[in-house]
mmCIF file of the C-alpha atoms, coordinates in Angstrom:
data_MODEL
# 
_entry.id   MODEL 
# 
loop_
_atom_site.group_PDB 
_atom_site.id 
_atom_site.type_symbol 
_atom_site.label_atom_id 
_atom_site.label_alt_id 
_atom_site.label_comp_id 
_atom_site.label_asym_id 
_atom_site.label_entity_id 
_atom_site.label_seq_id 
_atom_site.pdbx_PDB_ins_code 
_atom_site.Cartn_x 
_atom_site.Cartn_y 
_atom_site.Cartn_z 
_atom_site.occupancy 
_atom_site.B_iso_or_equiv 
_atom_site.pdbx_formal_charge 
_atom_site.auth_seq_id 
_atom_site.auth_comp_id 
_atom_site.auth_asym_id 
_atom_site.auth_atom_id 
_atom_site.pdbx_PDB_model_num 
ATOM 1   C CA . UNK A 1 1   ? 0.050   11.537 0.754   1.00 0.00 ? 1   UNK A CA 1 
ATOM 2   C CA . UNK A 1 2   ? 3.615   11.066 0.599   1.00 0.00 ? 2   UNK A CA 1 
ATOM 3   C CA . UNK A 1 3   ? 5.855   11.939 -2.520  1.00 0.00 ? 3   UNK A CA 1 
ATOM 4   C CA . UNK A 1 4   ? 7.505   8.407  -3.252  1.00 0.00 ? 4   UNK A CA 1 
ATOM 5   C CA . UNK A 1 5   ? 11.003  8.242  -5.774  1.00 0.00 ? 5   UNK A CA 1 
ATOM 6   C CA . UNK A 1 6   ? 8.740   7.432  -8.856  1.00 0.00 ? 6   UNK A CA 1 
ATOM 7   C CA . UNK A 1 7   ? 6.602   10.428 -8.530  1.00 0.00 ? 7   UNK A CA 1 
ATOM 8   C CA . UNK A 1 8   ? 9.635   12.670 -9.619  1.00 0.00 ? 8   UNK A CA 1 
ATOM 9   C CA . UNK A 1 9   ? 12.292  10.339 -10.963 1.00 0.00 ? 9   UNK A CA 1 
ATOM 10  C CA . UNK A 1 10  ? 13.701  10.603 -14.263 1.00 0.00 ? 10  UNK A CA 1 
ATOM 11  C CA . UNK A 1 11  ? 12.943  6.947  -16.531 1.00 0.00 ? 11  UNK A CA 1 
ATOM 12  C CA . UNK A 1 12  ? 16.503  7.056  -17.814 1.00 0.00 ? 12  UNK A CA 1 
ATOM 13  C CA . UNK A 1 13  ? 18.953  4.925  -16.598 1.00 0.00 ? 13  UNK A CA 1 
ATOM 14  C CA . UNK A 1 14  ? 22.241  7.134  -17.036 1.00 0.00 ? 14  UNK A CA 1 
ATOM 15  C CA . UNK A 1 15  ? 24.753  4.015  -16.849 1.00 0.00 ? 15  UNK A CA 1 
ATOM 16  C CA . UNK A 1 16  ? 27.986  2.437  -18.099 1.00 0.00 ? 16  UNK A CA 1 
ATOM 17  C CA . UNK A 1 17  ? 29.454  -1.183 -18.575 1.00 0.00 ? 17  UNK A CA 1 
ATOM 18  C CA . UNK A 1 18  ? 32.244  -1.720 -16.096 1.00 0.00 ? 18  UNK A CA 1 
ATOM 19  C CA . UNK A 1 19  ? 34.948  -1.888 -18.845 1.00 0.00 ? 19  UNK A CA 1 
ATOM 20  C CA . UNK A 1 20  ? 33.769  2.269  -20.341 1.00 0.00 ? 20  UNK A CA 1 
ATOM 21  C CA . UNK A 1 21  ? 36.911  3.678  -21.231 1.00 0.00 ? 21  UNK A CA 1 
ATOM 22  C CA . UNK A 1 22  ? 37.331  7.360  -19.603 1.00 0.00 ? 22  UNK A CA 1 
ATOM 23  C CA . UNK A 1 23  ? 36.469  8.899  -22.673 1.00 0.00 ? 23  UNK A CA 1 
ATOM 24  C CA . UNK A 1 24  ? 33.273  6.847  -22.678 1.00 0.00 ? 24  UNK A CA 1 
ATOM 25  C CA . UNK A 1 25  ? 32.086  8.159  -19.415 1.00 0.00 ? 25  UNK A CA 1 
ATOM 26  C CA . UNK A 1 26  ? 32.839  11.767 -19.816 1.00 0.00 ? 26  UNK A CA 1 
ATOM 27  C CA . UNK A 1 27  ? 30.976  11.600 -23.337 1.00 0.00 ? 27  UNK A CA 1 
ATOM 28  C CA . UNK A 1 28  ? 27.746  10.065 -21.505 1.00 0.00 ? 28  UNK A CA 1 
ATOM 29  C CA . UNK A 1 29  ? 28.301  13.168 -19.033 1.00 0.00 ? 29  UNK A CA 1 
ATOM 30  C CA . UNK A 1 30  ? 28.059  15.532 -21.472 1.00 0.00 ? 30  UNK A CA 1 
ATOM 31  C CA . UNK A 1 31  ? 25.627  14.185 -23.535 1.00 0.00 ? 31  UNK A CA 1 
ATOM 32  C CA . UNK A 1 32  ? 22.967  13.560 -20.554 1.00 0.00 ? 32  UNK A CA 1 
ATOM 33  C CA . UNK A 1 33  ? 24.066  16.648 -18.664 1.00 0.00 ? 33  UNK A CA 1 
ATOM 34  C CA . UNK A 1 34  ? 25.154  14.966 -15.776 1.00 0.00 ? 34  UNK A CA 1 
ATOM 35  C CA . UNK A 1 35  ? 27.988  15.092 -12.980 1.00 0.00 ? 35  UNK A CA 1 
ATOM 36  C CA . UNK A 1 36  ? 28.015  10.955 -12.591 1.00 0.00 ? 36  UNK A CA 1 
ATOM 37  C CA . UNK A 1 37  ? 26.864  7.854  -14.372 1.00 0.00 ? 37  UNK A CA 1 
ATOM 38  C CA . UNK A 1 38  ? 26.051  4.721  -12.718 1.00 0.00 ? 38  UNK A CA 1 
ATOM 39  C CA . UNK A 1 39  ? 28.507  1.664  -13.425 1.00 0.00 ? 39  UNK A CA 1 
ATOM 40  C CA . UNK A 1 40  ? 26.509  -1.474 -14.029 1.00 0.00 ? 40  UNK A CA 1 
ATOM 41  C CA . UNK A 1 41  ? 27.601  -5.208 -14.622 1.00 0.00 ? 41  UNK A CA 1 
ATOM 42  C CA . UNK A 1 42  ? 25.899  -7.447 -17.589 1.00 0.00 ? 42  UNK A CA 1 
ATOM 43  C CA . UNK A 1 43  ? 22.938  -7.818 -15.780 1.00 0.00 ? 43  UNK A CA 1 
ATOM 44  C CA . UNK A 1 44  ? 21.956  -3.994 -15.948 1.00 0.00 ? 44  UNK A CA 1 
ATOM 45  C CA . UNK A 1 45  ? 22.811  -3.927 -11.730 1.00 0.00 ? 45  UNK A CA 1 
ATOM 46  C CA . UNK A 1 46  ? 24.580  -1.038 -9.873  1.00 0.00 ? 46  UNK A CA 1 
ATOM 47  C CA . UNK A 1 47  ? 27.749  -1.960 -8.824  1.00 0.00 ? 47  UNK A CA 1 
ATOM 48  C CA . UNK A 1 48  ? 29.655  1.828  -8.141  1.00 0.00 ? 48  UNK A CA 1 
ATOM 49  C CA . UNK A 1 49  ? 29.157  5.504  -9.302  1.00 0.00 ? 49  UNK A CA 1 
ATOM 50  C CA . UNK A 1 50  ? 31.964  7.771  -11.211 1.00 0.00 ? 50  UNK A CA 1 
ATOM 51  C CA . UNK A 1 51  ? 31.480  11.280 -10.923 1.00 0.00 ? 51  UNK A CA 1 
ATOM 52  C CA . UNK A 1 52  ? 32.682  14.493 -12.187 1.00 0.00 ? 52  UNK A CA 1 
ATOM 53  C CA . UNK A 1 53  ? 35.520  14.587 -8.559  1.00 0.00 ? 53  UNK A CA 1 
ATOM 54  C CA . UNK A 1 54  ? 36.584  10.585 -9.908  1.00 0.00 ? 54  UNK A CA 1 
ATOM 55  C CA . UNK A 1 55  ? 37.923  11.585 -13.369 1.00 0.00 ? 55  UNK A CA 1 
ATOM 56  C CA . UNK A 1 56  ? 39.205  15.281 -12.235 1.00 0.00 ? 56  UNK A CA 1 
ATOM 57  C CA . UNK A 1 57  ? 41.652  12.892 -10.354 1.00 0.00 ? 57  UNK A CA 1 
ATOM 58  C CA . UNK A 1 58  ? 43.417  12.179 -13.664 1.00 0.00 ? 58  UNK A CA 1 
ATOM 59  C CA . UNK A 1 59  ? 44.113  15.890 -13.598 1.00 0.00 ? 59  UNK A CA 1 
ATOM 60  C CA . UNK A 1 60  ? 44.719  17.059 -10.057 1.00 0.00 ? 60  UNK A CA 1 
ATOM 61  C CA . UNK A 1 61  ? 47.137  13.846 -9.038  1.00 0.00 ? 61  UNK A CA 1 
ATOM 62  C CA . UNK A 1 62  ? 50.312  13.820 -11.221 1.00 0.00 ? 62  UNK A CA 1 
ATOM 63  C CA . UNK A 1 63  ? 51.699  11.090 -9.014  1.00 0.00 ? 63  UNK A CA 1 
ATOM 64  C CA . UNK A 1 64  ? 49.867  8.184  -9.724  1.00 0.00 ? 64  UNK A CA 1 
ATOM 65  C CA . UNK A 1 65  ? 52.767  5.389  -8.803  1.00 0.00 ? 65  UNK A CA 1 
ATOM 66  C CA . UNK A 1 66  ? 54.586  6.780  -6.056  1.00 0.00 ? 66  UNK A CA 1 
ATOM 67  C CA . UNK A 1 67  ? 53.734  4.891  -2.966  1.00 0.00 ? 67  UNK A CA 1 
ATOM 68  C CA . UNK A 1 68  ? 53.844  6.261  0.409   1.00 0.00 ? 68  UNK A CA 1 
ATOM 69  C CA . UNK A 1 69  ? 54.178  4.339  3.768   1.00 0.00 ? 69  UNK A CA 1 
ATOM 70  C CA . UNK A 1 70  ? 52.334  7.656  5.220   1.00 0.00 ? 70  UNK A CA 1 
ATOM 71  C CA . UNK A 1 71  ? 49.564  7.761  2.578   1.00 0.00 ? 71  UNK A CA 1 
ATOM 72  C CA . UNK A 1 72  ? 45.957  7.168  3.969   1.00 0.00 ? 72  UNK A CA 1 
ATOM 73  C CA . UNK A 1 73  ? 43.338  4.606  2.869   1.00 0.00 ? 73  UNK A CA 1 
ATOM 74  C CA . UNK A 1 74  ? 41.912  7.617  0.829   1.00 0.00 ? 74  UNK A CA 1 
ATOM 75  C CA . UNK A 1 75  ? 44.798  9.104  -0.518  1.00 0.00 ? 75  UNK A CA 1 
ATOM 76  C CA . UNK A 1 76  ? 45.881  5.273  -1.801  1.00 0.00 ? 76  UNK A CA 1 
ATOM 77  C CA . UNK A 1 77  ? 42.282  4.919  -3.552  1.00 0.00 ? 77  UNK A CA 1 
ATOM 78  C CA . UNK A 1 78  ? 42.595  8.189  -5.605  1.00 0.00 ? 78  UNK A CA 1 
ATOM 79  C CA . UNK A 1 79  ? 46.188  7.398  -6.635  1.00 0.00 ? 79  UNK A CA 1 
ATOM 80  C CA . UNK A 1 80  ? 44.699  4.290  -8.123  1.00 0.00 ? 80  UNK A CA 1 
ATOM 81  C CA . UNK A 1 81  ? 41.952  6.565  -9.304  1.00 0.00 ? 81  UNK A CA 1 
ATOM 82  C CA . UNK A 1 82  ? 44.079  8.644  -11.196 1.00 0.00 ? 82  UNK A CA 1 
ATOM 83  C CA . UNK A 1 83  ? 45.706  6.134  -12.862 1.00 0.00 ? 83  UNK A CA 1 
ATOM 84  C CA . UNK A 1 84  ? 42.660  3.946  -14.012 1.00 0.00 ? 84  UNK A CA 1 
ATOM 85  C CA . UNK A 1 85  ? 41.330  4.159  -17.379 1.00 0.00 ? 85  UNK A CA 1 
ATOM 86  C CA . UNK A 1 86  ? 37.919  2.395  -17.233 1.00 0.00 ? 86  UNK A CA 1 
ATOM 87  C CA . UNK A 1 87  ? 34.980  2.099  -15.060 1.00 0.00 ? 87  UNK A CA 1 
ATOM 88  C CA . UNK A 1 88  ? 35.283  -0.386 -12.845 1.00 0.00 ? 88  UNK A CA 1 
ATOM 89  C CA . UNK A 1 89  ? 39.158  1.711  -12.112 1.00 0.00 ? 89  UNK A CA 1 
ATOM 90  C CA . UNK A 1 90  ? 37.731  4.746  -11.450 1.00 0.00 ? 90  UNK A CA 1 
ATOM 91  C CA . UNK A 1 91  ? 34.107  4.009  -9.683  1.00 0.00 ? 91  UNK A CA 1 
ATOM 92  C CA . UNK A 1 92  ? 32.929  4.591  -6.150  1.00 0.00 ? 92  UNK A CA 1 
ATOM 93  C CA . UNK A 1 93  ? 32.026  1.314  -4.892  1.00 0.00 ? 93  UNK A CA 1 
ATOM 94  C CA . UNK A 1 94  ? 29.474  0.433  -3.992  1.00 0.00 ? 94  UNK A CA 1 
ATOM 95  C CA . UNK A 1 95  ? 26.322  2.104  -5.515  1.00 0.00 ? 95  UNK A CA 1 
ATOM 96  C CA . UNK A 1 96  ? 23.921  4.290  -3.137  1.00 0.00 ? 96  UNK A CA 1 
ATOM 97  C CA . UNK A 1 97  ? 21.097  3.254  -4.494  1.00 0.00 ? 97  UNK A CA 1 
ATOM 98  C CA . UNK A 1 98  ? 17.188  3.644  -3.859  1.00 0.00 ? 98  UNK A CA 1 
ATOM 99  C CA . UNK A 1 99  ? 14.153  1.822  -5.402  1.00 0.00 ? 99  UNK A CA 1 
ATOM 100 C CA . UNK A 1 100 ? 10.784  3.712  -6.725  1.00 0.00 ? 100 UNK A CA 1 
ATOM 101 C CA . UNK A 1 101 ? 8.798   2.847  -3.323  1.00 0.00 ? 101 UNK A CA 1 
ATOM 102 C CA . UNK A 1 102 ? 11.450  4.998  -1.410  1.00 0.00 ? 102 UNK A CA 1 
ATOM 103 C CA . UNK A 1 103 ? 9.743   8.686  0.423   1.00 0.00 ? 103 UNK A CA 1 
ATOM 104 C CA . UNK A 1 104 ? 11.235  11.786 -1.587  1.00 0.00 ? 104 UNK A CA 1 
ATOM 105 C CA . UNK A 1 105 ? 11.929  12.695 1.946   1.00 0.00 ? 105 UNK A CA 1 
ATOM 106 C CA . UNK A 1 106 ? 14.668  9.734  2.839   1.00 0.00 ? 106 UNK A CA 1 
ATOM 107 C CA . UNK A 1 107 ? 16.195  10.104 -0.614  1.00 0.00 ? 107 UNK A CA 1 
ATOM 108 C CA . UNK A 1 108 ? 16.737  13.815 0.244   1.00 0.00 ? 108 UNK A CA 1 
ATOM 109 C CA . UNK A 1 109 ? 18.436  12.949 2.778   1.00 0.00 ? 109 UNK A CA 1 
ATOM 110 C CA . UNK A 1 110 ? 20.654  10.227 1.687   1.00 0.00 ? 110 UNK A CA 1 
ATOM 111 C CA . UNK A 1 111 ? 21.714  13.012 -0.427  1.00 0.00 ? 111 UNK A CA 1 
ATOM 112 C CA . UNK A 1 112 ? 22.794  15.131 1.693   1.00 0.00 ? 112 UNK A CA 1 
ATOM 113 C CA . UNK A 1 113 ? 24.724  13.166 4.271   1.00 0.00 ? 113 UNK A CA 1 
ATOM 114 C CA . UNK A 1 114 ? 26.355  11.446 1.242   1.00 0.00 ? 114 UNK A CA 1 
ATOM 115 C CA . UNK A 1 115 ? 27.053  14.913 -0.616  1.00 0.00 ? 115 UNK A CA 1 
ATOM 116 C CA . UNK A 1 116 ? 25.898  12.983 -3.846  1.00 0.00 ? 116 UNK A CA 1 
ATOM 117 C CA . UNK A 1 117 ? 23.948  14.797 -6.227  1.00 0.00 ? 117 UNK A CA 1 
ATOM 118 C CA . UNK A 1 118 ? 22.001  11.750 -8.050  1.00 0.00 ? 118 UNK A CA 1 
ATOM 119 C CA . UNK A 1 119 ? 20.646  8.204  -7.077  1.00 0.00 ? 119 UNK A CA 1 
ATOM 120 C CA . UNK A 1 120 ? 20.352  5.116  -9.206  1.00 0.00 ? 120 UNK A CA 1 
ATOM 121 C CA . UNK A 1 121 ? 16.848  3.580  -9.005  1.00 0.00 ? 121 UNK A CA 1 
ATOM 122 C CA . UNK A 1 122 ? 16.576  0.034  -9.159  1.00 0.00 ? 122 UNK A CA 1 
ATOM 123 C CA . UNK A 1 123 ? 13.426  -2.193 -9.329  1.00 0.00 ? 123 UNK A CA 1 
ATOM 124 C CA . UNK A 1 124 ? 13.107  -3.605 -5.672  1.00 0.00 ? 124 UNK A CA 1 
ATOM 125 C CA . UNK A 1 125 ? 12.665  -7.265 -6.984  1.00 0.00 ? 125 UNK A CA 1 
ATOM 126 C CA . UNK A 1 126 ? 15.352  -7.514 -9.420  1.00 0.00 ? 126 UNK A CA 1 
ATOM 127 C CA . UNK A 1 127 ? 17.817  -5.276 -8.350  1.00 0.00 ? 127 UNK A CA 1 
ATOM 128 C CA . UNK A 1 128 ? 18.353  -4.083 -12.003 1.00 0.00 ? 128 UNK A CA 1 
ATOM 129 C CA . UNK A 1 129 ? 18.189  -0.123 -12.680 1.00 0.00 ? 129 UNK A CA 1 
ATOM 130 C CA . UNK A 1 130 ? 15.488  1.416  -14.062 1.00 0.00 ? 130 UNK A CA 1 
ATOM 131 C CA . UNK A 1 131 ? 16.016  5.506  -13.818 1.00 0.00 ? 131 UNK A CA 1 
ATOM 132 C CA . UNK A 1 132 ? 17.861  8.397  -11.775 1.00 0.00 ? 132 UNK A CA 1 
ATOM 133 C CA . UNK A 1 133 ? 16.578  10.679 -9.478  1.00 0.00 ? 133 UNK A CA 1 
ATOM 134 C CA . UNK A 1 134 ? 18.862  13.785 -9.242  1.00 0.00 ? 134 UNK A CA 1 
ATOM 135 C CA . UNK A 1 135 ? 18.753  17.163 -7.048  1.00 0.00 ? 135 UNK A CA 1 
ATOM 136 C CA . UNK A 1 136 ? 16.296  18.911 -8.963  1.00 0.00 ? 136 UNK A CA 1 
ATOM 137 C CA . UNK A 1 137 ? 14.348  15.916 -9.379  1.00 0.00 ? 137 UNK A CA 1 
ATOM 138 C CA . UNK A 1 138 ? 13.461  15.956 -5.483  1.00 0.00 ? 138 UNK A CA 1 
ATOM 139 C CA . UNK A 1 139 ? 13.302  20.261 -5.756  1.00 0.00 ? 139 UNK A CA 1 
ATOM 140 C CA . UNK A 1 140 ? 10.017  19.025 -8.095  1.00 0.00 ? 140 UNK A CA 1 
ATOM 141 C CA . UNK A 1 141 ? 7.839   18.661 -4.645  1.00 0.00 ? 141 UNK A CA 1 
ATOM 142 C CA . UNK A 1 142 ? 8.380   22.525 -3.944  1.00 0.00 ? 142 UNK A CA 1 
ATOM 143 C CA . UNK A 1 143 ? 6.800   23.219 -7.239  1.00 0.00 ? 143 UNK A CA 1 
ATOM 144 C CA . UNK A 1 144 ? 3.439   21.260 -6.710  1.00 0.00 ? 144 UNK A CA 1 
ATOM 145 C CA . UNK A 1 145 ? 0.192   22.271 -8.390  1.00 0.00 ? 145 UNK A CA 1 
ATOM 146 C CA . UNK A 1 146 ? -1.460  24.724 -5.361  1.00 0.00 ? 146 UNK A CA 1 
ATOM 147 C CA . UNK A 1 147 ? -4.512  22.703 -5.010  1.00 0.00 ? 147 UNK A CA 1 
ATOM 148 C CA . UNK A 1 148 ? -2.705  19.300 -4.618  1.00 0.00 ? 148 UNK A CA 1 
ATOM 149 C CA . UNK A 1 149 ? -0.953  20.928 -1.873  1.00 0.00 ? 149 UNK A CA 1 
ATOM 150 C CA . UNK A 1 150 ? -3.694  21.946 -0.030  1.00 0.00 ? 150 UNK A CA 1 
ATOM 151 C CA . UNK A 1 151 ? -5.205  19.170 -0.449  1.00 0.00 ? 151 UNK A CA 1 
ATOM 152 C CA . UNK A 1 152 ? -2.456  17.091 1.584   1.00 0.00 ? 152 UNK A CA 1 
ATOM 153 C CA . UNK A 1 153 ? -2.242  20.047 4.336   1.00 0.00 ? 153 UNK A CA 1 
ATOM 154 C CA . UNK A 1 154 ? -6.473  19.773 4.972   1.00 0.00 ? 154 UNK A CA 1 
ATOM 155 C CA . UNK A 1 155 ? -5.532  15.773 5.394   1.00 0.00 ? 155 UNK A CA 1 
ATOM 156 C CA . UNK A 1 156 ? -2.718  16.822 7.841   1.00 0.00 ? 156 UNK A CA 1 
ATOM 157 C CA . UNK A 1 157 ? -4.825  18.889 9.760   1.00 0.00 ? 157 UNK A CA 1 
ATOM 158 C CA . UNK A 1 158 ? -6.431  17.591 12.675  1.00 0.00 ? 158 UNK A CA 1 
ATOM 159 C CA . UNK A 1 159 ? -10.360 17.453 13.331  1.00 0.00 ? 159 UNK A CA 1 
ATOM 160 C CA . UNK A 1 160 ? -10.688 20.282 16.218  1.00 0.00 ? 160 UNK A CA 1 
ATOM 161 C CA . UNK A 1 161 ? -12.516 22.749 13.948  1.00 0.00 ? 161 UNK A CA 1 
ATOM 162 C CA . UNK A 1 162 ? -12.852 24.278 10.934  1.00 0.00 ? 162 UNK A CA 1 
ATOM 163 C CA . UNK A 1 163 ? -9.269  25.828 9.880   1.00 0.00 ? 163 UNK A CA 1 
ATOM 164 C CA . UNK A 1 164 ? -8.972  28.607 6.531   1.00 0.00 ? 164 UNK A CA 1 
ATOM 165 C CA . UNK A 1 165 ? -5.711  27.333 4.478   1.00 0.00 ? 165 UNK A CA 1 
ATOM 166 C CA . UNK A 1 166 ? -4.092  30.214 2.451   1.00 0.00 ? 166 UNK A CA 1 
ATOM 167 C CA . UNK A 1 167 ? -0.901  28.802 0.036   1.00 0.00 ? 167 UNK A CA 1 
ATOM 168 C CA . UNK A 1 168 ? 0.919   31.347 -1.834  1.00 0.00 ? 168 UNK A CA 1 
ATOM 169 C CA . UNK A 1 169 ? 4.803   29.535 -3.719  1.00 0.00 ? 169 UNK A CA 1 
ATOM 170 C CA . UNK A 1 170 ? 4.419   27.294 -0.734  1.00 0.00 ? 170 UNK A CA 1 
ATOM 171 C CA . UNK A 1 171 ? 3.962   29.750 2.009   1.00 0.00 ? 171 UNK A CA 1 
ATOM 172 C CA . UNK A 1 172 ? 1.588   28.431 3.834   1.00 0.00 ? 172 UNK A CA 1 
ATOM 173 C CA . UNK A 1 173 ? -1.073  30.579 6.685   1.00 0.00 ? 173 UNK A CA 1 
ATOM 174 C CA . UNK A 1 174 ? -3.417  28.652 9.247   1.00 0.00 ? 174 UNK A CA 1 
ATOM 175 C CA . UNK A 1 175 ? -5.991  30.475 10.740  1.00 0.00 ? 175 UNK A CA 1 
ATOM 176 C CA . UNK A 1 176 ? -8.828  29.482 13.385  1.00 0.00 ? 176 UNK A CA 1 
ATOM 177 C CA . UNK A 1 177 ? -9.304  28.669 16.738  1.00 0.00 ? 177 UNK A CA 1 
ATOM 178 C CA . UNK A 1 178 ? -8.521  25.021 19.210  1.00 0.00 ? 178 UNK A CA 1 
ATOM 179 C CA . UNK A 1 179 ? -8.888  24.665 22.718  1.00 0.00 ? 179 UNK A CA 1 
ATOM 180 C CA . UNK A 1 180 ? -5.222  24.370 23.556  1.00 0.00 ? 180 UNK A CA 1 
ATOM 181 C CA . UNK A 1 181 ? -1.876  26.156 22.866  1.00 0.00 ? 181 UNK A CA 1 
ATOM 182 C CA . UNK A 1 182 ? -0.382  22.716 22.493  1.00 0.00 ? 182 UNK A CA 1 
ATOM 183 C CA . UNK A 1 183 ? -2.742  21.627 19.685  1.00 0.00 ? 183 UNK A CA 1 
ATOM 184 C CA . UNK A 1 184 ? -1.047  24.924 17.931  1.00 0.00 ? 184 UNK A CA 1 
ATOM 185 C CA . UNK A 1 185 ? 2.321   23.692 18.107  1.00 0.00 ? 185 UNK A CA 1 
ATOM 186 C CA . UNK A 1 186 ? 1.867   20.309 16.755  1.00 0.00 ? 186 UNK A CA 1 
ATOM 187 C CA . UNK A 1 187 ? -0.909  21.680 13.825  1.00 0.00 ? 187 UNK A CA 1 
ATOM 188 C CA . UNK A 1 188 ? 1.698   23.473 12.585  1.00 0.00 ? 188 UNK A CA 1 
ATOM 189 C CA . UNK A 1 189 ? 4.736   20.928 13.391  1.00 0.00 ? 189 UNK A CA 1 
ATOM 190 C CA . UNK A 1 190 ? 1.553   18.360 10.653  1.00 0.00 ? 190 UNK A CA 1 
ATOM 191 C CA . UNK A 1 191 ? 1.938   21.036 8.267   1.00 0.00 ? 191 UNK A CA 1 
ATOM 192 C CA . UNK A 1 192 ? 5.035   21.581 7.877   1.00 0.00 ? 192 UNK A CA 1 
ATOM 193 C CA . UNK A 1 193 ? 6.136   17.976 7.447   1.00 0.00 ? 193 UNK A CA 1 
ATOM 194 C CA . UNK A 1 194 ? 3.951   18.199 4.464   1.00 0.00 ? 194 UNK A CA 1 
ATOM 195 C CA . UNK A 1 195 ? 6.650   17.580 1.275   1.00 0.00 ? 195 UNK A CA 1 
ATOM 196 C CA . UNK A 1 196 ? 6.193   20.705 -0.925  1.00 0.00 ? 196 UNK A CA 1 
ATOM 197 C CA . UNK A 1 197 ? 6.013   23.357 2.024   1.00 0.00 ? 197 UNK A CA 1 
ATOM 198 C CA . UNK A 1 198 ? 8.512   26.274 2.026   1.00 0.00 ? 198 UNK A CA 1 
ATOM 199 C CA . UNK A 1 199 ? 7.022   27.568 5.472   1.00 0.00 ? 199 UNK A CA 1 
ATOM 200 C CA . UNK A 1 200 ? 4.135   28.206 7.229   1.00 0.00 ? 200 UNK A CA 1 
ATOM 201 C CA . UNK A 1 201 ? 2.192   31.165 8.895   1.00 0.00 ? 201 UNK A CA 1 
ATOM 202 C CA . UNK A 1 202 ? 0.515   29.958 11.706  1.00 0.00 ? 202 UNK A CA 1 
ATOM 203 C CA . UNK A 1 203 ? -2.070  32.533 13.210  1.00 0.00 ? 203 UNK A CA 1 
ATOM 204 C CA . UNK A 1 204 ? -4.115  29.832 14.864  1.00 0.00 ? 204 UNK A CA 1 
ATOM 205 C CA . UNK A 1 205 ? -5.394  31.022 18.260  1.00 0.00 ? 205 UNK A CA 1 
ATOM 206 C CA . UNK A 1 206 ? -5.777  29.120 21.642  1.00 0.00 ? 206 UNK A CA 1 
ATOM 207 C CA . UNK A 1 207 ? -8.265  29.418 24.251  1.00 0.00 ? 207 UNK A CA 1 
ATOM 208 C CA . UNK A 1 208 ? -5.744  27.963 27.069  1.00 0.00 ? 208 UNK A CA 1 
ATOM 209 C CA . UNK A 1 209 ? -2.369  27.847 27.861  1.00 0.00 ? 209 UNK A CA 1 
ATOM 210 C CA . UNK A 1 210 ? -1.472  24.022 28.918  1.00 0.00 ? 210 UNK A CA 1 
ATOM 211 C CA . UNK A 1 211 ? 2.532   24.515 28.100  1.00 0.00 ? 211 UNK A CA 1 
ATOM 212 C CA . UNK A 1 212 ? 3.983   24.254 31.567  1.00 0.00 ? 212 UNK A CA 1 
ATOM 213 C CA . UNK A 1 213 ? 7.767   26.566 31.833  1.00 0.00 ? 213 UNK A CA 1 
ATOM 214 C CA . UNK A 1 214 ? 9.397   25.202 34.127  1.00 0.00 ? 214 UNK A CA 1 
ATOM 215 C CA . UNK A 1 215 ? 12.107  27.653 36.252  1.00 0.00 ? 215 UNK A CA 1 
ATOM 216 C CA . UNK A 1 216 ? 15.876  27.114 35.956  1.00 0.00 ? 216 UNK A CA 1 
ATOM 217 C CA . UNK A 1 217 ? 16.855  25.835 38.770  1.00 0.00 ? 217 UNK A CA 1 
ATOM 218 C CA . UNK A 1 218 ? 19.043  28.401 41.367  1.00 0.00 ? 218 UNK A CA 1 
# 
């Protein structure tokens, strides 16, 4: 069954008002841990992210009103950057968010092609936010119970035959037999799609070939 946002998310809603003075933000940082904090408007809604890069703007850029016809869209916004003093100055706009329903899977990768390191979860109906999933929040799925991962990899699996299931730290090893060499390929290709599974071993034999190479051409 697949992993959804609220099977691993954390119920705390690590967020600021719009008007959080810098020091505000960095103390909510430290005291939760975190590299970002979700800014929110009155009605508890994501409306931008400040993170650890945001406020080390304040250090790294020492000039923060000189204006340059040459200056990029980017290089204008973290000039402002630097020289805002609340939230709603220094946020990313606007929030990546995801809602509880969302696959682990598609929030692990909205990570990674945003390079972000924590989501906002809102409720799907209100928009409002109602916890964060971070990095090691998603890394949880690697560290499933054994049986509750082999459970999902027999439901992957398809009904040619009787298959033995070995999972060691989420290794996993297929053995038995199907008619096909094809039927090994996608078997494993089921397996491996399962969310929690490092690798897999797949020692599954096949009583016929049907994977037609086809020559390069001279």
């Amino acid at each position: 069954m697949p992993i959804e946002v609220k099977d691993v998310m954390g119920r705390v809603a690590i967020a600021v008002l719009a008007d959080a003075s810098f020091a505000d933000i960095v103390a909510a940082m430290k005291r939760y841990a975190v590299g970002a904090v979700t800014v929110i408007d009155t009605d508890r809604r994501p409306v931008g992210v400040v993170s650890e890069d945001d406020l080390l703007l304040k250090e790294i850029d020492t000039v923060r009103h000189s204006v340059s016809m040459f200056e990029t869209r980017r290089q204008r916004r973290e000039h402002d950057k630097a020289a805002g003093i609340t939230a709603a100055q220094l946020m990313t706009s606007p929030a990546i968010t995801v809602t509880p329903g969302t696959g682990v899977r598609e929030a692990a990768r909205l990570m990674h092609e945003r390079r972000i390191k924590q989501l906002p979860v809102v409720d799907q109906a209100t928009g409002r936010i109602v916890g964060t999933l971070h990095q090691r929040d998603v890394l949880r799925v690697f560290t499933r119970p054994a049986a509750e991962l082999e459970a999902d990899i027999r439901a992957a699996l398809p009904d040619t035959g009787p298959f033995a299931v070995e999972v060691e730290a989420g290794v996993v090893k297929i053995s038995g037999r199907v008619r096909w060499r094809s039927q090994v390929i996608a078997l494993t290709e089921a397996v491996r799609d399962v969310e929690g599974v490092v690798d897999v071993v797949c020692e599954v034999v096949a009583d016929k070939d049907d994977l037609v190479v086809v020559p390069p051409l001279l």
